[in-house]
Structures are given as structure tokens and as C-alpha cells.
N, C-alpha and C positions, 0 to 999 in steps of 0.2 A: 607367408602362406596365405592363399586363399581366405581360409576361414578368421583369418587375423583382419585380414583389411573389409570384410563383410562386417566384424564386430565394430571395427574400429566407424563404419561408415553408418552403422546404423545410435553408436554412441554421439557422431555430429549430429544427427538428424535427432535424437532427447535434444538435444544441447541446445539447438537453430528453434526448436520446435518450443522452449522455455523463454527465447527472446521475446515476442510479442506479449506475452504474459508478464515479462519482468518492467518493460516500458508501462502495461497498463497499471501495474503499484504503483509505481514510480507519479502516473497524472494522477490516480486518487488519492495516493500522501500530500499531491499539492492540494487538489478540490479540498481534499481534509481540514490542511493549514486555511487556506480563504475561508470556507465553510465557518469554523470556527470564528474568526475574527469575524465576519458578514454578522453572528448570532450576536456577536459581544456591541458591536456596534450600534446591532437594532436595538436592541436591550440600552443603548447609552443614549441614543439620539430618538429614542418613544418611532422606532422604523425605518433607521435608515436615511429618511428623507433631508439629508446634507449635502452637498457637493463629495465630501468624504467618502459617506456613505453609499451615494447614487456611484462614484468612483469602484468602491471596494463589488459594489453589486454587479459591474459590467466587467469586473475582471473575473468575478467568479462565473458570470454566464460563459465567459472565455473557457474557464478551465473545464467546462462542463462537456462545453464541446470539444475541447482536447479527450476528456475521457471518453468519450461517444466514439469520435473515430478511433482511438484506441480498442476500445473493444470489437469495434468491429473490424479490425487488423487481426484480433485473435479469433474472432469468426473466422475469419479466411485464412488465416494458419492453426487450426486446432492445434491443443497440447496432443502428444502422443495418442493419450488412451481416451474412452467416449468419457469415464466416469470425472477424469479431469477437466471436459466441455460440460457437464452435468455440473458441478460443483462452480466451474464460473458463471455459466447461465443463471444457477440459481443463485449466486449473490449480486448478478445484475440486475434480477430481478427486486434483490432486496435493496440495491442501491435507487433505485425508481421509487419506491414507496421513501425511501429515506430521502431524495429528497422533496419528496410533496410535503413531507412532515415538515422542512426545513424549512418552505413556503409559508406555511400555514400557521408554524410559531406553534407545532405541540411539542416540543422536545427543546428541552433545557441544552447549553453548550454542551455539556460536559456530556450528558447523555449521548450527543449526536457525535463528536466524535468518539466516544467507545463503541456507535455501530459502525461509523465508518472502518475503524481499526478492527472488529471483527470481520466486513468484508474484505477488508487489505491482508489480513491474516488468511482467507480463504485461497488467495492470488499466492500468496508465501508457501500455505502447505503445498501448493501446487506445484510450485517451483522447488521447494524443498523434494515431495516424493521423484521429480528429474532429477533432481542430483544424487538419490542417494538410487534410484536404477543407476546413471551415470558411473557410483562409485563400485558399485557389484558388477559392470560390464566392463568396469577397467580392464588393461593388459597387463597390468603392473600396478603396484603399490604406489609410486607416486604419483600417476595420473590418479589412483583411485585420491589418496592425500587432494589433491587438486579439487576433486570435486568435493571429498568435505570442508574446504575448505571455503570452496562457492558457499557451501551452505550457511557455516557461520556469517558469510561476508551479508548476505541477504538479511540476516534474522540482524545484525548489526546496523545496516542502513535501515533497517522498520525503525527501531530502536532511537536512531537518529534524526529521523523524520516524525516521529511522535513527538521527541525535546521538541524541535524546531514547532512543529505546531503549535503544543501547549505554549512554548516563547512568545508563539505569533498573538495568540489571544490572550494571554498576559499584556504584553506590550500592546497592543488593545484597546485593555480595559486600563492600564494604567496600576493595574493592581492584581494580587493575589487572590480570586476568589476564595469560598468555602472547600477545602480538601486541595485545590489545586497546588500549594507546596506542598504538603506530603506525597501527590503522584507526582510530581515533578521531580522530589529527591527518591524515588522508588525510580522509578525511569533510569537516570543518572546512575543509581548501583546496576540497576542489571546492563546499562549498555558498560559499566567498567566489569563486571563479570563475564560481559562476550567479548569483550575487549581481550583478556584474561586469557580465553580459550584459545588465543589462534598462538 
């Protein structure tokens, strides 16, 4: 019927319309990982100034510019709705002052990336509220399945991308900072409890 392939057309179009968005978590879980190790480094070599360091510094200008055109990929394909361009705008915004902080050495490792993960959490809810329109415009139950299913898989890779980080500035530092095992085995339970869900 008509009204089947209009649903179904405008369910690709959430879908196509969540990819640009899913690519830009994806460069800031990396900027995140470097981010971190860049702070751990400074902090080990009194700024960086190593072959190491000068190394680790030009790969992070790399990723920076990865996220850059990345966002502005999602500029040119907005999410769906405006309030989804509203909520990425405003954590691009927050990712600007986050990294001047990072410059300027006000913000402890551990601080800088729990902003990072709350703006990568912003990029997630976003992709999450797609899927779950996605799963109430389904035709059927198991396409709807399908997309809850995207959604665990999403909330899973954050989840996997945060170990990998904190690994990254661990491995690093060469050691465990203060609190950093205990979030590291907190991590670890809840990516086995989404693990659990699918």
C-alpha cells in the first residue's frame, strides 16, 4: 500500500539522517582517547615538550580536525527535528571552550574527559531518540526489535570507547591514577550488563 511505502520512506530518511551524527561520536570517542593521554603526558614530561609528546600533540591536532569536518557533515545533513540541531550545536559549542581548557591546562585528566563523555552522551541521546521514532514507526515487530536493538548497540560502543580511553591514559601514565580503578571496574560491569541486554 501506499501509505506503507511512504512510512517505510520516511523511517530510511530517521535512519540516513542519524548517520552523520553516529560518525561524529565515533571522531570524539577518538579526540577523547588522545585528549586524555595528550593531559597525561603533559603532566609526565612538565608539557609535552618530547619527540613523544610533540608526536602525541600532532596526532591530536589530527583528530581535532577529523571532528571539525565531522560536524560540519552534520551541519549539512541535520538530524530530523531542529531541537536535535539545538542540542548538537549546543554541545559544539561546549566542545570549543573544552578544548581551550585543554590548552591552557585548567582541567585535571579525569575531569576533561567526563566533559568530553557528557558531550558524546549528547550525540548518543540523539541517535538514541532516532531509534526509538525509528522503533514506533516500525511496520512490524521485528523491524521495530531491530531498532531497539541499534540502540543498545550504540549505548555499548560509548561504553567500549570509554574502557579504550581510560586504557589509553593509563597505559600512558604507566599507572593507575587516584579513583581511576574503581571507574575503570564500574565501566567494565555496566558494558557486561549491556552486553546482558541484547
Amino acid at each position: 500500500p501506499v501509505a506503507d511505502a511512504v512510512r517505510l520512506s520516511n523511517l530510511a530518511d530517521r535512519t540516513a539522517a542519524g548517520d552523520p551524527v553516529a560518525s561524529l561520536m565515533h571522531e570524539l570517542q577518538r579526540e577523547r582517547d588522545r585528549t586524555a593521554g595528550f593531559i597525561v603526558a603533559a603532566g609526565i614530561t612538565g608539557g609535552g615538550n618530547t619527540p613523544a609528546g610533540d608526536a602525541l600533540t600532532a596526532a591530536l591536532d589530527t583528530d581535532r580536525k577529523v571532528v571539525d569536518a565531522a560536524v560540519t557533515e552534520v551541519r549539512r545533513r541535520p538530524p530530523a527535528t531542529g531541537s536535535s540541531q539545538n542540542r548538537i550545536n549546543d554541545a559544539v559549542d561546549e566542545l570549543a571552550q573544552l578544548r581551550a581548557a585543554v590548552e591552557n591546562g585548567g582541567l585535571r585528566q579525569r575531569a576533561v574527559f567526563d566533559q568530553y563523555t557528557k558531550i558524546i552522551e549528547t550525540m548518543l541521546d540523539v541517535l538514541l531518540d532516532s531509534t526509538v521514532a525509528g522503533a514506533s514507526a516500525a511496520l512490524n515487530a521485528e523491524l521495530a526489535q531491530n531498532f531497539r536493538s541499534l540502540s543498545s548497540l550504540y549505548r555499548l560502543e560509548e561504553l567500549e570507547a570509554q574502557i579504550r580511553g581510560r586504557l589509553y591514559a593509563i597505559a600512558t601514565a604507566t599507572v593507575f591514577g587516584p579513583g581511576e580503578f574503581q571507574a575503570f571496574a564500574d565501566l567494565r560491569a555496566q558494558r557486561a550488563q549491556a552486553i546482558a541486554q541484547f
